[in-house]
MARVEX-102466 format. One record per residue (C-alpha): residue number from 1; x, y, z. Coordinates in Angstrom, 2 decimals, padded with zeros to 5 digits, always signed. Last residue first. Example, Ala and Ser with C-alpha at 12.3 -4.5 7.8 and 13.67 -1.06 7.14 Angstrom:
% MARVEX-102466
<site><k>2</k><east>+013.67</east><north>-001.06</north><up>+007.14</up></site>
<site><k>1</k><east>+012.30</east><north>-004.50</north><up>+007.80</up></site>
//
This chain:
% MARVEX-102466
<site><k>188</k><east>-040.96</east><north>-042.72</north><up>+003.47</up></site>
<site><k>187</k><east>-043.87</east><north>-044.82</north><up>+005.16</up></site>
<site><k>186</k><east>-047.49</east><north>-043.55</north><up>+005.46</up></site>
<site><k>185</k><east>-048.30</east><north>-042.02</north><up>+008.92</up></site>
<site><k>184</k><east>-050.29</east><north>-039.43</north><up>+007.84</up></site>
<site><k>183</k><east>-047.55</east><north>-037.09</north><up>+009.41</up></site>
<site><k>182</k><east>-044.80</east><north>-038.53</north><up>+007.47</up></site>
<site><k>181</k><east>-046.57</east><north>-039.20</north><up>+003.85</up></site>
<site><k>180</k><east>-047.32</east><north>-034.91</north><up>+004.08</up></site>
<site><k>179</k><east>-043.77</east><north>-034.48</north><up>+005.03</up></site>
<site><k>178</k><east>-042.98</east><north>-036.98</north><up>+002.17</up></site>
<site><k>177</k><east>-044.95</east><north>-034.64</north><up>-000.19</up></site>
<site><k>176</k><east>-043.40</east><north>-031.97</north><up>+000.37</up></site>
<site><k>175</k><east>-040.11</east><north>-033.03</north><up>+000.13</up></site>
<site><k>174</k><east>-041.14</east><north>-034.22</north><up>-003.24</up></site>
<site><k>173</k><east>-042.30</east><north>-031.25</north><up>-004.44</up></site>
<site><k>172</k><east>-038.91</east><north>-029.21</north><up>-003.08</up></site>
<site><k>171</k><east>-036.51</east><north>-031.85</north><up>-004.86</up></site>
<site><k>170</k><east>-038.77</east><north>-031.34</north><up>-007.83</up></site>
<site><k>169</k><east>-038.42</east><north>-027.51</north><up>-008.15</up></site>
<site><k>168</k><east>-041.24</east><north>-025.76</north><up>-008.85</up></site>
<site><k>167</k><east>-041.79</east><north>-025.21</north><up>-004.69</up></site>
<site><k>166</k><east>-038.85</east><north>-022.92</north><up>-005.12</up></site>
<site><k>165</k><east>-040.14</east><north>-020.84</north><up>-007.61</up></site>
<site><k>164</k><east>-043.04</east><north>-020.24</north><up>-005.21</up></site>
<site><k>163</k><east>-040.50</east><north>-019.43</north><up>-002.31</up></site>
<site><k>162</k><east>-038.48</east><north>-016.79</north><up>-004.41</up></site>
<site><k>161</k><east>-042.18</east><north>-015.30</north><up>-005.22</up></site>
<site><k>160</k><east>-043.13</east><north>-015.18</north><up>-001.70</up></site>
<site><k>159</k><east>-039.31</east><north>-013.97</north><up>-000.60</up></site>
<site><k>158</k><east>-039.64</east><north>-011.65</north><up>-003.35</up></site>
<site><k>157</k><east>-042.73</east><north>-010.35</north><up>-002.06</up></site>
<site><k>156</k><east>-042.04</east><north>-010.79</north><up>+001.91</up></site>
<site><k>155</k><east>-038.87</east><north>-008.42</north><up>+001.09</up></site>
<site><k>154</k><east>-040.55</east><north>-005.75</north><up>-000.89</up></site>
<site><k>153</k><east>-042.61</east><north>-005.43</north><up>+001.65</up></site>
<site><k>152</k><east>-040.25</east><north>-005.02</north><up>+004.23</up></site>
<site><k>151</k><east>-038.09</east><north>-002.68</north><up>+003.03</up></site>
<site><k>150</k><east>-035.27</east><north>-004.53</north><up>+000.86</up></site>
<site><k>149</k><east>-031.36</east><north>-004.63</north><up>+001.47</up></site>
<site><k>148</k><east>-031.67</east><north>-007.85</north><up>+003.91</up></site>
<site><k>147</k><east>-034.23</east><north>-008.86</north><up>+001.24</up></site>
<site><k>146</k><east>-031.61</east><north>-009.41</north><up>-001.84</up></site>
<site><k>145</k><east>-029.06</east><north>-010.91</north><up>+001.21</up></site>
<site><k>144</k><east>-031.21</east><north>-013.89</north><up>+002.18</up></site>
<site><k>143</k><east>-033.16</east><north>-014.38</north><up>-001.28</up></site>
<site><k>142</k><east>-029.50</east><north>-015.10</north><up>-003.28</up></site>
<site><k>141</k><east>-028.47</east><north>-017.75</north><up>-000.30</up></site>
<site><k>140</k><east>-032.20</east><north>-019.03</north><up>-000.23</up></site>
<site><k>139</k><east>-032.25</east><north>-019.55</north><up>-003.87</up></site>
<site><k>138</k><east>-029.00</east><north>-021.09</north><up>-003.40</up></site>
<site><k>137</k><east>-029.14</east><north>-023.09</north><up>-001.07</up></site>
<site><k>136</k><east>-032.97</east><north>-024.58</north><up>-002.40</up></site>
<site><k>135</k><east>-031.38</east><north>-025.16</north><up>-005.97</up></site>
<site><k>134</k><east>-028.18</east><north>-027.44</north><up>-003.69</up></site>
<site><k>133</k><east>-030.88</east><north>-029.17</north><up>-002.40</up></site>
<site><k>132</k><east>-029.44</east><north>-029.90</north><up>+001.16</up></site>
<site><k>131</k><east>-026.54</east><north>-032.36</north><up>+002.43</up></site>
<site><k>130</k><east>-024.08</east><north>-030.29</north><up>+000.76</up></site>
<site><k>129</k><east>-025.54</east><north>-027.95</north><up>+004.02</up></site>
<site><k>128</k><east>-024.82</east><north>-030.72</north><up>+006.72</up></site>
<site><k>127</k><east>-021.32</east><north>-031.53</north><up>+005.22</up></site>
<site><k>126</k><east>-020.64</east><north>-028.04</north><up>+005.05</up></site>
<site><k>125</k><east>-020.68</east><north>-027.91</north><up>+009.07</up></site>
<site><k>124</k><east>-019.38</east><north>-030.80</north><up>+009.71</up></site>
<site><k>123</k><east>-016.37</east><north>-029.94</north><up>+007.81</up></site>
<site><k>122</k><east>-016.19</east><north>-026.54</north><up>+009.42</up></site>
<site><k>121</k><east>-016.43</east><north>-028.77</north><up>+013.16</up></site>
<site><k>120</k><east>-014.05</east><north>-031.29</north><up>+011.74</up></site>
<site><k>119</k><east>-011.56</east><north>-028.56</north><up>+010.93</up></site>
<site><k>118</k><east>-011.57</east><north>-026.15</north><up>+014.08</up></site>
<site><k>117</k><east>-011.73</east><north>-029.71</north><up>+016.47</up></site>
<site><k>116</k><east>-007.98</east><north>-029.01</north><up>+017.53</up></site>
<site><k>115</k><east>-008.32</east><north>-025.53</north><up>+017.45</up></site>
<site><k>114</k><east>-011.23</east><north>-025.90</north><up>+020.04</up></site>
<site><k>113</k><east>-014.21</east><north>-024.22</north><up>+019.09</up></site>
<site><k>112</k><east>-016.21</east><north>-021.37</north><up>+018.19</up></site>
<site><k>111</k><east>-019.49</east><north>-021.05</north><up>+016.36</up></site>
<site><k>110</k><east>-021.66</east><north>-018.75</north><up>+014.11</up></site>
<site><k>109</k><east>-019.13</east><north>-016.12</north><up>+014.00</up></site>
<site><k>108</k><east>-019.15</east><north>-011.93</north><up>+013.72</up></site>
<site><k>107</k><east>-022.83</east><north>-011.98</north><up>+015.47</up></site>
<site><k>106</k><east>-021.64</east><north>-010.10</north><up>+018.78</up></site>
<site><k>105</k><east>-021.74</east><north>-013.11</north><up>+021.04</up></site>
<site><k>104</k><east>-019.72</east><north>-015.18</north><up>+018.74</up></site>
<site><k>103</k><east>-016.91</east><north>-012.12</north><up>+018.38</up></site>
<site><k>102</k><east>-016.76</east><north>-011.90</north><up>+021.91</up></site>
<site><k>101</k><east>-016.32</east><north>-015.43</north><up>+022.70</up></site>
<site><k>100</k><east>-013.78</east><north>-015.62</north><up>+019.77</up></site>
<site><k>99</k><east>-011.65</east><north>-012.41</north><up>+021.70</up></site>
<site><k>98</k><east>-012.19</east><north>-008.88</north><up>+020.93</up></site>
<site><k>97</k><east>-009.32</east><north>-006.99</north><up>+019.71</up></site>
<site><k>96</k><east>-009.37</east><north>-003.15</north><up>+020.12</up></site>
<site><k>95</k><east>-009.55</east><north>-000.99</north><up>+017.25</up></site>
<site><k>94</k><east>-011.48</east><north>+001.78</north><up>+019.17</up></site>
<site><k>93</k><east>-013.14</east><north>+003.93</north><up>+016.40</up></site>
<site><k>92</k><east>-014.52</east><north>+000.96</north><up>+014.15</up></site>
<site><k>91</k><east>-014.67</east><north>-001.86</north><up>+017.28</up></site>
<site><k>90</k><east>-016.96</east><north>+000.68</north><up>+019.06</up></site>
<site><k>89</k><east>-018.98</east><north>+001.02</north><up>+015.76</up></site>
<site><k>88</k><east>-019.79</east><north>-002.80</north><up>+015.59</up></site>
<site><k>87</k><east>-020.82</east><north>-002.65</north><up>+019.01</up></site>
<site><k>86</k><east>-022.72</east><north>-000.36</north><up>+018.54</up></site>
<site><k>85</k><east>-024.30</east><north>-000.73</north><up>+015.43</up></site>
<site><k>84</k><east>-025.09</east><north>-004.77</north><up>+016.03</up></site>
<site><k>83</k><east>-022.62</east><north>-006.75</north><up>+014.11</up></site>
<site><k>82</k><east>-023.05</east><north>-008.61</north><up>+010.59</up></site>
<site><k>81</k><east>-024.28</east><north>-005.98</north><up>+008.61</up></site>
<site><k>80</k><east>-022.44</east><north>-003.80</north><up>+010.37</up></site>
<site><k>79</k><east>-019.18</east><north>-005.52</north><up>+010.06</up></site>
<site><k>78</k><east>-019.46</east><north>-006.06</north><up>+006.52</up></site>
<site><k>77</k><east>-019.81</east><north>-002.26</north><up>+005.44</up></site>
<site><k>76</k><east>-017.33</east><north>-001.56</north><up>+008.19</up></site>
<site><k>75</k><east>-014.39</east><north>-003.58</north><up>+006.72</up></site>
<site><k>74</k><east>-014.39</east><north>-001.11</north><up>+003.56</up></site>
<site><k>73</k><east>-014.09</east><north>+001.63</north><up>+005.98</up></site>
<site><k>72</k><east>-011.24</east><north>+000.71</north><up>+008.61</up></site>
<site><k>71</k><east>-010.55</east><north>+004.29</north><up>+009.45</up></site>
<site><k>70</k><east>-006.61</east><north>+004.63</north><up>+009.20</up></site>
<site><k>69</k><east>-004.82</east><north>+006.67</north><up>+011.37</up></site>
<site><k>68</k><east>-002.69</east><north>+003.56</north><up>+012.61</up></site>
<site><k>67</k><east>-004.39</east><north>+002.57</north><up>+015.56</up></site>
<site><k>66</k><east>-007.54</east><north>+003.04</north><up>+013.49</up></site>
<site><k>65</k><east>-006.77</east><north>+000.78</north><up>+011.34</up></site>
<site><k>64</k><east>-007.39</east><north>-001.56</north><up>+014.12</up></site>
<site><k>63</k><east>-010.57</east><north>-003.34</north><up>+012.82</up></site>
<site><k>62</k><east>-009.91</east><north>-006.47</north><up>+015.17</up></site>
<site><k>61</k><east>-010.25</east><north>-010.20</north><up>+015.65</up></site>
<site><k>60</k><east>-009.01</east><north>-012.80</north><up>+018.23</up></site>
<site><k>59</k><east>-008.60</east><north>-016.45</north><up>+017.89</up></site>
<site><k>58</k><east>-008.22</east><north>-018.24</north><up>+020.59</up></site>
<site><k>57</k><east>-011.06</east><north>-020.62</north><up>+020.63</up></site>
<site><k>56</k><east>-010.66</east><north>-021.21</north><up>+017.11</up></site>
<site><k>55</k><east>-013.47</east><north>-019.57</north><up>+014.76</up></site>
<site><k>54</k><east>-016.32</east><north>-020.70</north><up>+012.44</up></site>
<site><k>53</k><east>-017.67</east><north>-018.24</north><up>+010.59</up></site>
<site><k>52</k><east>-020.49</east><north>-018.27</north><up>+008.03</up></site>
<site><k>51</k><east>-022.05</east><north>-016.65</north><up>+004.59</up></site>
<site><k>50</k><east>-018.37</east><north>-015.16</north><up>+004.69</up></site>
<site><k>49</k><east>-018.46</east><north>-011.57</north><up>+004.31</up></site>
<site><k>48</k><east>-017.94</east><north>-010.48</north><up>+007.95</up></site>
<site><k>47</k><east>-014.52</east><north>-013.01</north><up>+007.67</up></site>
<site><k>46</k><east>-013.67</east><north>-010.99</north><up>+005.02</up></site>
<site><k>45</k><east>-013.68</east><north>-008.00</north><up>+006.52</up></site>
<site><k>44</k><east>-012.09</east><north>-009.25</north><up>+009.89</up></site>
<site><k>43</k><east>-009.64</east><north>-009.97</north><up>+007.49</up></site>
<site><k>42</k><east>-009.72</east><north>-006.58</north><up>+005.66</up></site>
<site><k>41</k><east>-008.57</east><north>-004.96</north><up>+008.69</up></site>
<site><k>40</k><east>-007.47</east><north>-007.86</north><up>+011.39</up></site>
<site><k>39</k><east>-008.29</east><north>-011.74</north><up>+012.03</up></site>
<site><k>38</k><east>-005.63</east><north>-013.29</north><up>+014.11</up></site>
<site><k>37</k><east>-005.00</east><north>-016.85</north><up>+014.94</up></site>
<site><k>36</k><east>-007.53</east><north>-019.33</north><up>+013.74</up></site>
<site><k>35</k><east>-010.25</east><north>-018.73</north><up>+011.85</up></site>
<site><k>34</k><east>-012.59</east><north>-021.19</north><up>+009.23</up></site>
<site><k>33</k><east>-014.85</east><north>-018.89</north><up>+007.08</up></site>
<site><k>32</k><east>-017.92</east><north>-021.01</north><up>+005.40</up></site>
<site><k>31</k><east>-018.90</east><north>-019.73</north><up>+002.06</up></site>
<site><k>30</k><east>-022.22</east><north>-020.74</north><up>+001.51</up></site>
<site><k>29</k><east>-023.34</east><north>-021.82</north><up>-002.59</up></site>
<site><k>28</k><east>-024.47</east><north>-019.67</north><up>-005.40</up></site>
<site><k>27</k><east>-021.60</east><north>-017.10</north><up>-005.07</up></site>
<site><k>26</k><east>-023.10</east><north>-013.32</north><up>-004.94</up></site>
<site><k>25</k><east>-021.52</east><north>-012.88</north><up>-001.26</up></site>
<site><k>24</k><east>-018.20</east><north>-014.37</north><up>-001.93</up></site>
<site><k>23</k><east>-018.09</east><north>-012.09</north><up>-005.10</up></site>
<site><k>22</k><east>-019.12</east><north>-008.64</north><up>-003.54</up></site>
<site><k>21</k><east>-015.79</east><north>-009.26</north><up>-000.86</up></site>
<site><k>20</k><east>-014.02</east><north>-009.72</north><up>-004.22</up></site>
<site><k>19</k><east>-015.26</east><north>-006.36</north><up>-005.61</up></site>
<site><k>18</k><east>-015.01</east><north>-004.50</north><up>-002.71</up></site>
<site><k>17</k><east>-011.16</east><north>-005.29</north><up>-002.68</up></site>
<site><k>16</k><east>-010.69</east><north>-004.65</north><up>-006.25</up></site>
<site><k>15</k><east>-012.29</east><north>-001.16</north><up>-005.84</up></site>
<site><k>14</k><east>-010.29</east><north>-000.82</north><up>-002.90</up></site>
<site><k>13</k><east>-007.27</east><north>-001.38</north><up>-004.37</up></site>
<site><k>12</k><east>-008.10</east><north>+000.69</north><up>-007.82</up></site>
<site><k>11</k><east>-009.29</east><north>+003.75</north><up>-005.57</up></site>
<site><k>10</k><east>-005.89</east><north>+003.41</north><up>-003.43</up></site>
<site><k>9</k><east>-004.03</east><north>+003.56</north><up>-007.28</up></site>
<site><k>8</k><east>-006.13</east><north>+006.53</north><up>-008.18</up></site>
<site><k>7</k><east>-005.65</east><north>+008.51</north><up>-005.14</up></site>
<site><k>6</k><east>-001.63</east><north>+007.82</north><up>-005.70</up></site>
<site><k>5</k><east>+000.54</east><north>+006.64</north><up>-002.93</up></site>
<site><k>4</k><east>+002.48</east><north>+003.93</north><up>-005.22</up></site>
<site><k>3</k><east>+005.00</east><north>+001.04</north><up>-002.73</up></site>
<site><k>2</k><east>+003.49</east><north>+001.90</north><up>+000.28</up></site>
<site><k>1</k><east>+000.00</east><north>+000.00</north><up>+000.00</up></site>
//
């Protein structure tokens, strides 16, 4: 970030940076972050971006630009949509490090773990959504961030007409119809 100081050349960065952090949302399928060690800046970024977050019990994570006379912008879009204003906003202007607890209580990861179990709990974890129709992920995926931007309204009507489109596809008939086998007591 040394090497040219030019306006254009920070615009180009960033722009590039947006753009990627864009990508992992607009990606059909979850993107499952898996942290251990330090999460800083635009790693705390991406980890925001990730559909999910599963950290290592001593993993700690931080916006610190701060420290440095740098406000952490980019990471902010991510971190408040992913952390509640305030605290999301403390981490912005303080650029203290908050622990894995912390970061699960705030929203910033799903779950936290032992390092040891780190990869069998993220493999468990995308095991149990490859499970899943992979149409139904990622209608929901695309539905799940389109009405997150939406007022209300507009939300329950694409979510009504994401949910309709849905129930055209056969994996979501036939679920249907083996709930409805289920509770008449008809073998699956």
């Amino acid at each position: 970030m040394r090497a040219e100081p030019s306006l254009e050349y920070y615009q180009r960065l960033f722009e590039r940076c947006s753009r990627m952090m864009l990508t992992i949302q607009r990606l059909p399928v979850p993107v499952i972050a898996r942290v251990q060690g330090v999460a800083t800046a635009a790693g705390c970024q991406l980890v925001a971006m990730c559909d999910l977050a599963v950290a290592a019990r001593d993993a700690r994570f931080a916006v610190s630009g701060v420290n440095f006379g740098l406000f952490c912008s980019t990471p902010s879009v991510a971190l408040t949509r992913n952390v509640a204003r305030k605290a999301a906003f403390e981490m912005l202007v303080t650029g203290d490090f908050i622990s894995a607890d912390e970061a699960m209580a705030k929203g910033l990861v799903n779950r936290v773990v032992a390092l040891e179990r780190l990869e069998a709990e993220v493999e468990a974890l995308a095991a149990g959504i490859v499970a899943k129709p992979r149409a139904a992920i990622a209608m929901g995926k695309a539905l799940f961030y389109r009405q997150l931007e939406a007022g209300i309204a507009d939300a329950y009507a694409d979510a009504g007409q994401t949910m309709a489109s849905n129930m055209m596809e056969a994996c979501a008939l036939d679920g249907v119809q083996a709930f409805v086998d289920r509770s008449k007591g008809k073998p699956t």
